[in-house]
Residue frames as a rotation matrix with the C-alpha (Angstrom) as fourth column:
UNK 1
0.183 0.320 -0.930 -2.75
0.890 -0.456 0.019 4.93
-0.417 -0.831 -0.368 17.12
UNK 2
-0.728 -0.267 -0.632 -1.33
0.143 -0.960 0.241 7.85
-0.671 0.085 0.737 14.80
UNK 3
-0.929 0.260 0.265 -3.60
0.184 -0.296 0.937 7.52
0.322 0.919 0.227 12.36
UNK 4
0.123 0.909 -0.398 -6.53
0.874 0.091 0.477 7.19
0.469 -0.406 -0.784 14.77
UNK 5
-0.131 -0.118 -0.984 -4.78
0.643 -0.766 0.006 10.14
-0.754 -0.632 0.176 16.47
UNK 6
0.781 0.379 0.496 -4.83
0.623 -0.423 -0.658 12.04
-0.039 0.823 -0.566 12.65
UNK 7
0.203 -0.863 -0.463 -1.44
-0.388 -0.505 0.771 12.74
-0.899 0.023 -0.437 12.90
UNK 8
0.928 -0.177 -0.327 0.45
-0.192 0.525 -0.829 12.29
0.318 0.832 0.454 9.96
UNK 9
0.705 -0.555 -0.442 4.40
0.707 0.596 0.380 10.73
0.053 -0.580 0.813 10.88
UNK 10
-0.328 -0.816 0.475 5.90
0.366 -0.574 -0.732 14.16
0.871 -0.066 0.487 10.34
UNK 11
0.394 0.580 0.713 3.54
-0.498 -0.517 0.696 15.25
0.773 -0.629 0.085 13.24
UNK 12
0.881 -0.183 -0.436 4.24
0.363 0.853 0.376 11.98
0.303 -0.489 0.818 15.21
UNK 13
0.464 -0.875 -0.141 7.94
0.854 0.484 -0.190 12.53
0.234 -0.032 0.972 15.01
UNK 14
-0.055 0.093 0.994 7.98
0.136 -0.986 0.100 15.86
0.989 0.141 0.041 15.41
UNK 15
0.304 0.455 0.837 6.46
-0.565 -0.621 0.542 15.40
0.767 -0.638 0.068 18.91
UNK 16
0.970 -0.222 0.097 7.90
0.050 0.574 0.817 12.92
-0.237 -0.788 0.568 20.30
UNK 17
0.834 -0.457 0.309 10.88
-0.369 -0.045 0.928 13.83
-0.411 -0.888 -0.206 19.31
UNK 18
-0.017 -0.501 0.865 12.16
0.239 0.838 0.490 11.35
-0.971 0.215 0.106 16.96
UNK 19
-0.859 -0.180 -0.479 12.76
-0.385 -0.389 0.837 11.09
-0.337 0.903 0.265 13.20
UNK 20
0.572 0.817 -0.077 9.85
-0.703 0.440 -0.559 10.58
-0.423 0.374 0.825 10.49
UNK 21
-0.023 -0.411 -0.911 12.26
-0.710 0.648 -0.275 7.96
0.704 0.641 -0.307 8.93
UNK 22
-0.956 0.102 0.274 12.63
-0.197 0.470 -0.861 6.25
-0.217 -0.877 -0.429 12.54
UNK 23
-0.144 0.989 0.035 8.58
-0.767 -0.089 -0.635 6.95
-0.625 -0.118 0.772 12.56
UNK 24
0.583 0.491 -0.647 7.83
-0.806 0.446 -0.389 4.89
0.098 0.749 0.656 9.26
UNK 25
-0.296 -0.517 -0.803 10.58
-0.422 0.825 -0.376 2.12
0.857 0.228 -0.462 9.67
UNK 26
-0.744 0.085 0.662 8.84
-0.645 0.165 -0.746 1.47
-0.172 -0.983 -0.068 12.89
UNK 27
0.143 0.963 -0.230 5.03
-0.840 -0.005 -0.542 1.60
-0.523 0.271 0.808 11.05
UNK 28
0.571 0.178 -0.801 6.46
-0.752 0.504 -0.424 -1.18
0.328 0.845 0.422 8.62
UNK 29
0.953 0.149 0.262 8.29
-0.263 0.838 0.477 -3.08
-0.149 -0.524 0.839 10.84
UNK 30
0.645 -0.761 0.069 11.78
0.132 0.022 -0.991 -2.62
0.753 0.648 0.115 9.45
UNK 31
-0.290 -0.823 0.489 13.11
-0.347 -0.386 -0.855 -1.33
0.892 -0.418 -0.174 12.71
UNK 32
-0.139 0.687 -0.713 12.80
0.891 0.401 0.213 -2.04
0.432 -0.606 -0.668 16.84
UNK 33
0.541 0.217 0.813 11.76
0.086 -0.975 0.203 0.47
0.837 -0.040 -0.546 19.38
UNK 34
-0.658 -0.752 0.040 13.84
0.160 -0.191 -0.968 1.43
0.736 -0.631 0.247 22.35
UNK 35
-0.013 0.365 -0.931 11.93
0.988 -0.137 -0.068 1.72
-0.152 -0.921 -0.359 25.74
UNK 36
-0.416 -0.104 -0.904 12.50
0.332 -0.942 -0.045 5.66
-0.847 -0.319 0.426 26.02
UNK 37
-0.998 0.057 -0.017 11.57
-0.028 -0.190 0.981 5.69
0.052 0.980 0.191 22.27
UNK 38
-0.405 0.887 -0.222 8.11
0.794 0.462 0.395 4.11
0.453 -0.016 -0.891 22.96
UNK 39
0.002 0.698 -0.716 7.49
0.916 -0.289 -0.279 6.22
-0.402 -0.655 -0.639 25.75
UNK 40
-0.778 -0.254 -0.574 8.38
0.166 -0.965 0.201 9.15
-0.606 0.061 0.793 24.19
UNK 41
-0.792 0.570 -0.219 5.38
-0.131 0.191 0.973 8.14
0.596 0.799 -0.076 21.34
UNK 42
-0.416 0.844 -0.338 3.21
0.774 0.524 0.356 7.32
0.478 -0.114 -0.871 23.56
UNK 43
-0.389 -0.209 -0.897 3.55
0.635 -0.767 -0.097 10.58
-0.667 -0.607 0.431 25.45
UNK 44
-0.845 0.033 -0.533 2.96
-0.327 -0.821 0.468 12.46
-0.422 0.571 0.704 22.17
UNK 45
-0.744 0.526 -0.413 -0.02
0.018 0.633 0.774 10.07
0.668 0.569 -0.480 21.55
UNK 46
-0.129 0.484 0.865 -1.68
-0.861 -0.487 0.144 11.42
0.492 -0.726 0.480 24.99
UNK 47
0.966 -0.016 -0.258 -1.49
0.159 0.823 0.545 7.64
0.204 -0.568 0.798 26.95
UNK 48
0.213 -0.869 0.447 1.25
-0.976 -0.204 0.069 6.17
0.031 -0.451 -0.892 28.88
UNK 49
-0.376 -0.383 -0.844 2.72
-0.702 0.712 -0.010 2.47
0.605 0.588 -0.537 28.66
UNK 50
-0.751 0.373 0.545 0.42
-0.048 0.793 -0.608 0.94
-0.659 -0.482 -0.578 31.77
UNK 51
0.128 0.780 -0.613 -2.78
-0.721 -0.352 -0.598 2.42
-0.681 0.518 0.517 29.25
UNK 52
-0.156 -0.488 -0.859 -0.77
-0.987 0.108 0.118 0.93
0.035 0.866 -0.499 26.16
UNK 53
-0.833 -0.513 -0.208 -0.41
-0.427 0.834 -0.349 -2.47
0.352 -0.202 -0.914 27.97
UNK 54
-0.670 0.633 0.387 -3.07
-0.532 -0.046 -0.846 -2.34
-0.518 -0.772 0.368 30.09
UNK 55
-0.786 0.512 0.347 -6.41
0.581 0.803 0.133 -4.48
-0.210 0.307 -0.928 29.88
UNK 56
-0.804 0.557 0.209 -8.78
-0.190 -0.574 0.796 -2.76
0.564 0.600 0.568 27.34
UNK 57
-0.289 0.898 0.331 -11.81
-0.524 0.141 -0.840 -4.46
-0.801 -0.417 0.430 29.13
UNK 58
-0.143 0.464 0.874 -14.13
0.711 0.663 -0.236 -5.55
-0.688 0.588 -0.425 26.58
UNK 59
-0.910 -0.331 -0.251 -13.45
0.085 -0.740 0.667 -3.81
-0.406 0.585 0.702 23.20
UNK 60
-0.275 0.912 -0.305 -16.13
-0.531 -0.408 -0.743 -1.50
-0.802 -0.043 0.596 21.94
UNK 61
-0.283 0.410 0.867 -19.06
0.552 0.809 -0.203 -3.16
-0.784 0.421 -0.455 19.05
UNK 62
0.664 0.742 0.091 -20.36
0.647 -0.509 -0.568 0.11
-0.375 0.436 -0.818 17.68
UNK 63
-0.599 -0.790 0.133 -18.14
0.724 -0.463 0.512 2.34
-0.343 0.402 0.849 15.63
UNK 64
0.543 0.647 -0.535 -19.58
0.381 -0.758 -0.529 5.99
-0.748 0.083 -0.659 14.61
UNK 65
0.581 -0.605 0.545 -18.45
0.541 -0.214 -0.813 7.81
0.608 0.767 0.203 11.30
UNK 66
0.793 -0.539 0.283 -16.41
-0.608 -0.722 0.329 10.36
0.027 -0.433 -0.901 13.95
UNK 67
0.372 -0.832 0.411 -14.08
0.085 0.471 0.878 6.82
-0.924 -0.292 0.246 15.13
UNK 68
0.827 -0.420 0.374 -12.91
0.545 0.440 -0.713 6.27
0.135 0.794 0.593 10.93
UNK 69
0.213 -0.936 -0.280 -9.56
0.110 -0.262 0.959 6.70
-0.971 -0.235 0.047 10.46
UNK 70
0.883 -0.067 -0.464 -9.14
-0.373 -0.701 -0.608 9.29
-0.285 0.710 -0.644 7.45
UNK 71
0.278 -0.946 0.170 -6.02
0.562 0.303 0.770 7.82
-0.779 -0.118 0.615 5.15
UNK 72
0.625 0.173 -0.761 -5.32
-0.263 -0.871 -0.414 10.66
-0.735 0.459 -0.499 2.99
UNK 73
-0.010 -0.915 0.402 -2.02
-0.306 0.386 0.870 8.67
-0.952 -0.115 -0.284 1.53
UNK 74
-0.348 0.384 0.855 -4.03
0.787 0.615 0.045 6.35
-0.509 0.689 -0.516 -0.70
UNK 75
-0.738 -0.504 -0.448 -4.77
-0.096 -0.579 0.810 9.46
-0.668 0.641 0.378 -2.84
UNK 76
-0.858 0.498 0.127 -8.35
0.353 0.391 0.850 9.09
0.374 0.774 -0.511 -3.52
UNK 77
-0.176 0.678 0.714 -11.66
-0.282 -0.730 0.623 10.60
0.943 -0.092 0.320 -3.29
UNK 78
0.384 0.406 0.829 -11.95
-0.915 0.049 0.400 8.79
0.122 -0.912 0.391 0.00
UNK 79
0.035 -0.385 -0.922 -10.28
0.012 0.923 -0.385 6.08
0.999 0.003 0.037 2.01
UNK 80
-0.055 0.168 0.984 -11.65
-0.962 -0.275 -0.007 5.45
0.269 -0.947 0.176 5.54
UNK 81
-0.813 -0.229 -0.536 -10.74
0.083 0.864 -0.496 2.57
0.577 -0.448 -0.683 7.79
UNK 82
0.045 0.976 0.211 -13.74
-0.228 -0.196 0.954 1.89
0.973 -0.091 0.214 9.73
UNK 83
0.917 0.399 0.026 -12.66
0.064 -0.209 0.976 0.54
0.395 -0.893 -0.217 12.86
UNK 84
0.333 -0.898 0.288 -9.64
-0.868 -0.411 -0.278 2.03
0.368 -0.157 -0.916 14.59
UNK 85
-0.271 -0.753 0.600 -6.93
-0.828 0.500 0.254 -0.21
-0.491 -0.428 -0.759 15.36
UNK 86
0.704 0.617 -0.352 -8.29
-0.674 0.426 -0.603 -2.76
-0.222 0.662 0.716 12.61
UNK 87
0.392 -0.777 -0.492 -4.69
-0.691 0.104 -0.715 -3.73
0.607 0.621 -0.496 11.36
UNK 88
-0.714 -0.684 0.152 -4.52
-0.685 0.636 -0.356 -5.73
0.147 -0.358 -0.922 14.33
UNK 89
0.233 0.757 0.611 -7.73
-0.459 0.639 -0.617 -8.06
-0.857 -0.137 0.496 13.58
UNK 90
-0.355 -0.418 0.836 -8.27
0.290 0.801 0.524 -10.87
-0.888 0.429 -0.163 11.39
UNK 91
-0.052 0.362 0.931 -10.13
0.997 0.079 0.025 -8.42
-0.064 0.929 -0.365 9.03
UNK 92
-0.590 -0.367 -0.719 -9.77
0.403 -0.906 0.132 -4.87
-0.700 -0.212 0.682 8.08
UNK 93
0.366 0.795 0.483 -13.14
0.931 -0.306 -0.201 -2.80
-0.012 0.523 -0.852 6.71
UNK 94
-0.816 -0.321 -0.481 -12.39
0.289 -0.947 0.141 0.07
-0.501 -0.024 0.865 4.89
UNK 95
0.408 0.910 -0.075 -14.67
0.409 -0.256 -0.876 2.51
-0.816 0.327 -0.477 2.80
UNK 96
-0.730 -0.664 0.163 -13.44
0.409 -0.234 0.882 3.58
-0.547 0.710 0.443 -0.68
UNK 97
0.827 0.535 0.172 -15.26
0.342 -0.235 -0.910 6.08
-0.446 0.811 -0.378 -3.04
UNK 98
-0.523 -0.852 0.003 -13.14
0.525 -0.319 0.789 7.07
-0.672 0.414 0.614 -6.32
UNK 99
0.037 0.203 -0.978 -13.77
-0.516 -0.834 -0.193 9.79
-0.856 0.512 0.074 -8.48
UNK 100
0.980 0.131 0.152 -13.88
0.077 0.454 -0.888 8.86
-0.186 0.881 0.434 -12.10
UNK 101
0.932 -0.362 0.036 -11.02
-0.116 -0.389 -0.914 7.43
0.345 0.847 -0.405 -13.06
UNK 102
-0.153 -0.696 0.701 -9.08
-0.979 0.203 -0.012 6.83
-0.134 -0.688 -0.713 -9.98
UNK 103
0.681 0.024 -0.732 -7.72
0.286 0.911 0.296 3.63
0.674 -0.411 0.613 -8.40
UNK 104
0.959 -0.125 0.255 -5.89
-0.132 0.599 0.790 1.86
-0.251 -0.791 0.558 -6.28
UNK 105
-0.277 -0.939 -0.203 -2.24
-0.961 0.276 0.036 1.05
0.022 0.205 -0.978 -6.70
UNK 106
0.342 0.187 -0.921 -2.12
-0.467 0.884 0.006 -2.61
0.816 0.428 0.389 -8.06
UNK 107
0.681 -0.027 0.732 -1.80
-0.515 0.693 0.505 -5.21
-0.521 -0.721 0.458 -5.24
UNK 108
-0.410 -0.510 -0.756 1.01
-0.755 0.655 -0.032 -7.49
0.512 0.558 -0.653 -6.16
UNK 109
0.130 0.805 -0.579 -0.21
-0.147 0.594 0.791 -10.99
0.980 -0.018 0.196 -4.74
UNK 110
-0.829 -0.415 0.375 -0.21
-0.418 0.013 -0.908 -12.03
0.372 -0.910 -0.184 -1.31
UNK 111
-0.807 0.317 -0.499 -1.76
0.499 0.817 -0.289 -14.02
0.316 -0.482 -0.817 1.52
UNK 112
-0.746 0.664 -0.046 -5.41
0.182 0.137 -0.974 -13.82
-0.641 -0.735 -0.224 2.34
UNK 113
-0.121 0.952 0.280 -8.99
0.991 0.132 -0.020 -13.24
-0.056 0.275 -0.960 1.10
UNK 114
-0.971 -0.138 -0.193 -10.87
0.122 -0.988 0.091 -10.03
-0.203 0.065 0.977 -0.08
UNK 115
-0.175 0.974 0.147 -14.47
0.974 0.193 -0.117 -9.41
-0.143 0.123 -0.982 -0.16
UNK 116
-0.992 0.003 -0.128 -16.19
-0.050 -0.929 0.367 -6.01
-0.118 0.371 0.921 -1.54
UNK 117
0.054 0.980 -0.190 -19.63
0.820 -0.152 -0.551 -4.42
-0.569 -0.126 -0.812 -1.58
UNK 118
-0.865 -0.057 0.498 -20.50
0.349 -0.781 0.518 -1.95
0.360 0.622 0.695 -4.28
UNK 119
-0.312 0.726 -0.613 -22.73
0.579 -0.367 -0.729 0.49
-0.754 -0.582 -0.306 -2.79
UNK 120
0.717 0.678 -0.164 -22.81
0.113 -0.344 -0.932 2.99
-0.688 0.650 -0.323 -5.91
UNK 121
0.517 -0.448 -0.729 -21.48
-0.811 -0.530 -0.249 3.09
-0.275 0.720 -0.637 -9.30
UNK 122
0.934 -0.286 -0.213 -19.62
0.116 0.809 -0.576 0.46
0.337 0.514 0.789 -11.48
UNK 123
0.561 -0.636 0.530 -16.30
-0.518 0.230 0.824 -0.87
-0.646 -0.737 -0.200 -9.66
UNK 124
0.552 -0.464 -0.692 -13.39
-0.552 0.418 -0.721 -2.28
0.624 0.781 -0.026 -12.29
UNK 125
0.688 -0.428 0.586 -11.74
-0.565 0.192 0.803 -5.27
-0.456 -0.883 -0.110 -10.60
UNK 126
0.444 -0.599 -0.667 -8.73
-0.714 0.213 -0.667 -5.85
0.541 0.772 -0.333 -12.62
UNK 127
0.389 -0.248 0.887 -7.98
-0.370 0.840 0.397 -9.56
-0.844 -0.482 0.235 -10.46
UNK 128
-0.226 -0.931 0.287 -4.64
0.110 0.269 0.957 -11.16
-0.968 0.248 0.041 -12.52
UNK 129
-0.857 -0.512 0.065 -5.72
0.196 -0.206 0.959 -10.91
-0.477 0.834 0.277 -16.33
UNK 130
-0.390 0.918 0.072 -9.46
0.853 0.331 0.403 -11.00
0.346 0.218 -0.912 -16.11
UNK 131
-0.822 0.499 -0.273 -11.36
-0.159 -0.663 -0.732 -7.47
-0.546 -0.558 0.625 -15.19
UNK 132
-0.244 0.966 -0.087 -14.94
0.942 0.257 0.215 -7.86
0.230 -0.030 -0.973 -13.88
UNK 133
-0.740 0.234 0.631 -17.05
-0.465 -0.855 -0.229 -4.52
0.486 -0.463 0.741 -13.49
UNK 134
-0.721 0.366 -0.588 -19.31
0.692 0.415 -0.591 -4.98
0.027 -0.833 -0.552 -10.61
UNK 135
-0.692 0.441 0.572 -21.97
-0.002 -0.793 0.609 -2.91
0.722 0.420 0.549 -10.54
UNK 136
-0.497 0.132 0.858 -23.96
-0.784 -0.492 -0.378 -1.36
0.372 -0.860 0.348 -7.39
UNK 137
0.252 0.685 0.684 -25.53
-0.931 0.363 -0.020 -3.90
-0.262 -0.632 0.729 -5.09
UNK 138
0.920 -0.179 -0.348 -23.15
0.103 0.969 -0.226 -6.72
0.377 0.172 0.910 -6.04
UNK 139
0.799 -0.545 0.254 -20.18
-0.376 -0.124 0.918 -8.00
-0.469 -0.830 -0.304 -4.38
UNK 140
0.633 -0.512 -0.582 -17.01
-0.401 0.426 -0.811 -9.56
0.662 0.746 0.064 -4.66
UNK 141
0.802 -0.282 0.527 -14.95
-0.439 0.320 0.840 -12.20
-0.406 -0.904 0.133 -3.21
UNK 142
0.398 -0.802 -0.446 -11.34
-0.303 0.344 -0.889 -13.43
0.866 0.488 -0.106 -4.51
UNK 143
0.841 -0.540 0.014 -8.02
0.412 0.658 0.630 -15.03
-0.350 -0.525 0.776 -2.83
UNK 144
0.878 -0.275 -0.393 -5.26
-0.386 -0.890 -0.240 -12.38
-0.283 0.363 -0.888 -3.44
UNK 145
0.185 -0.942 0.280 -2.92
0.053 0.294 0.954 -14.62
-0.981 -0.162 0.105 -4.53
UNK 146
-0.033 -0.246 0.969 -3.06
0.999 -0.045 0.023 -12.86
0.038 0.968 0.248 -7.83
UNK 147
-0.787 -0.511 0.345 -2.04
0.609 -0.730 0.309 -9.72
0.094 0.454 0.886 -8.87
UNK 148
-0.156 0.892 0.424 -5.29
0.927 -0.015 0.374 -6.84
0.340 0.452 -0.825 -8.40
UNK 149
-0.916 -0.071 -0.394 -6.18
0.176 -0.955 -0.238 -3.34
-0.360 -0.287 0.888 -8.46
UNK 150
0.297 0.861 -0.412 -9.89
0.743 -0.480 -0.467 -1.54
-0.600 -0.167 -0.782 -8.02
UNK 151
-0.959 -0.280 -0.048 -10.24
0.216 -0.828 0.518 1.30
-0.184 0.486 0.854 -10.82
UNK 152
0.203 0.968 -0.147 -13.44
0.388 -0.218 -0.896 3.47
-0.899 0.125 -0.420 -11.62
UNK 153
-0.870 -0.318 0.376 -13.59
0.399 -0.006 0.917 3.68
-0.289 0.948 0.132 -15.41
UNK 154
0.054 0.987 -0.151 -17.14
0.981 -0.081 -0.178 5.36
-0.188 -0.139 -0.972 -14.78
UNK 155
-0.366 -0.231 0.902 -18.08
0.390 -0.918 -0.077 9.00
0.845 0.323 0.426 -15.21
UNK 156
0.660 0.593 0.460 -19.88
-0.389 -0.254 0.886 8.94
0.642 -0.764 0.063 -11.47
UNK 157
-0.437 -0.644 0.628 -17.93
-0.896 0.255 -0.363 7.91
0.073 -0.721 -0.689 -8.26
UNK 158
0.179 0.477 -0.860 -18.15
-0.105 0.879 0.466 4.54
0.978 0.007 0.207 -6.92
UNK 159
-0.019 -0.543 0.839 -18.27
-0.922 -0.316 -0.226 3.87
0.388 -0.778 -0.494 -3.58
UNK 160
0.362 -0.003 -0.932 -17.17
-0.416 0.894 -0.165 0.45
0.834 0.447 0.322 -1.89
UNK 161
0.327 -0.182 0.927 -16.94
-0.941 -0.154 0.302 -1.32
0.088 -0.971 -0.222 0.98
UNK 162
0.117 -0.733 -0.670 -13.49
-0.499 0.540 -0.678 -3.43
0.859 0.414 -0.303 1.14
UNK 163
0.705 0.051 0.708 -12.90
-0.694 0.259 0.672 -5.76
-0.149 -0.965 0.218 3.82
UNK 164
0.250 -0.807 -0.535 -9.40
-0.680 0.247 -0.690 -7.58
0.689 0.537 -0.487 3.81
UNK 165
0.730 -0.241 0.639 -7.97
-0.649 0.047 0.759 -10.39
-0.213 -0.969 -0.122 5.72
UNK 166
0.048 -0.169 -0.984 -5.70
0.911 -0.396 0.113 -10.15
-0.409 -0.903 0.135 7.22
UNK 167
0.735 -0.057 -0.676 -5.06
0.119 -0.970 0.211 -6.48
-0.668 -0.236 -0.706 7.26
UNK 168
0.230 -0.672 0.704 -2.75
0.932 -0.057 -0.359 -5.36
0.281 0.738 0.613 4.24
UNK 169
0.441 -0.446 0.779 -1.87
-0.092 -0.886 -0.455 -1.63
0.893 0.129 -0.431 5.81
């Protein structure tokens, strides 16, 4: 919800109140939340905890470029979840374009699947000791239980649509 709000967690914490250390050991699970703690977040998140709880109805199908959720963190020409609140489905689409030269921070391994569209430009997929370049209008599909990191070794951006599952942010 903060990131879909476009807060960043000094904002977050800021308004409700609380620390950004509190904030981020929350985001990662490291910590729990107190009742009064919640509401106070949710308060600074414009809802209230029947909203929070409450039955969504039937959740929406269509997603416009306005819903992405901008992650500025990941330090690259672009990094846009596509549908808010992803992180709690069984698959998280994102969009990635890198400048020449960028990447990704290496993945160490872990549980689930990964699948990629190259839309433009030549995609390095360094996947445990083997790197494949991929080149527009081909995909990729792997099991992340190896080491891997996405780099553009190109002189043109690349842009790519990543789709993880589960959810790895």
């Amino acid at each position: 919800m903060r990131l879909a709000s476009n807060l960043t967690q000094s904002e977050l914490a800021a308004r409700s109140r609380l620390t950004k250390g509190f904030i981020s050991q929350l985001e990662r699970d490291q910590t729990s939340i107190s009742v009064d703690s919640l509401l106070d977040i949710l308060e600074a998140l414009g809802t209230d905890i029947t909203e929070f709880f409450g039955d969504r109805g039937s959740s929406p199908v269509v997603f416009a470029p306005q819903d992405r959720v901008q992650v500025p963190e990941k330090q690259v020409a672009r990094f846009e979840i596509l549908i808010p609140g992803s992180t709690n489905n069984l698959m998280d689409p994102i969009m990635v374009t890198l400048a020449p030269e960028e990447k990704l921070p290496e993945e160490p391994p872990h549980a689930g699947e990964e699948f990629g569209y190259v839309l433009s430009g030549v995609l390095n997929l360094n996947l445990g000791t083997k790197t494949f370049k991929i080149s527009a209008r081909r995909c990729f599909y792997f099991e992340s239980d190896r080491a891997h990191q996405y780099h553009n070794r190109g002189k043109a951006p690349v842009t790519f649509l990543w789709v993880t599952s589960p959810p790895q942010m």
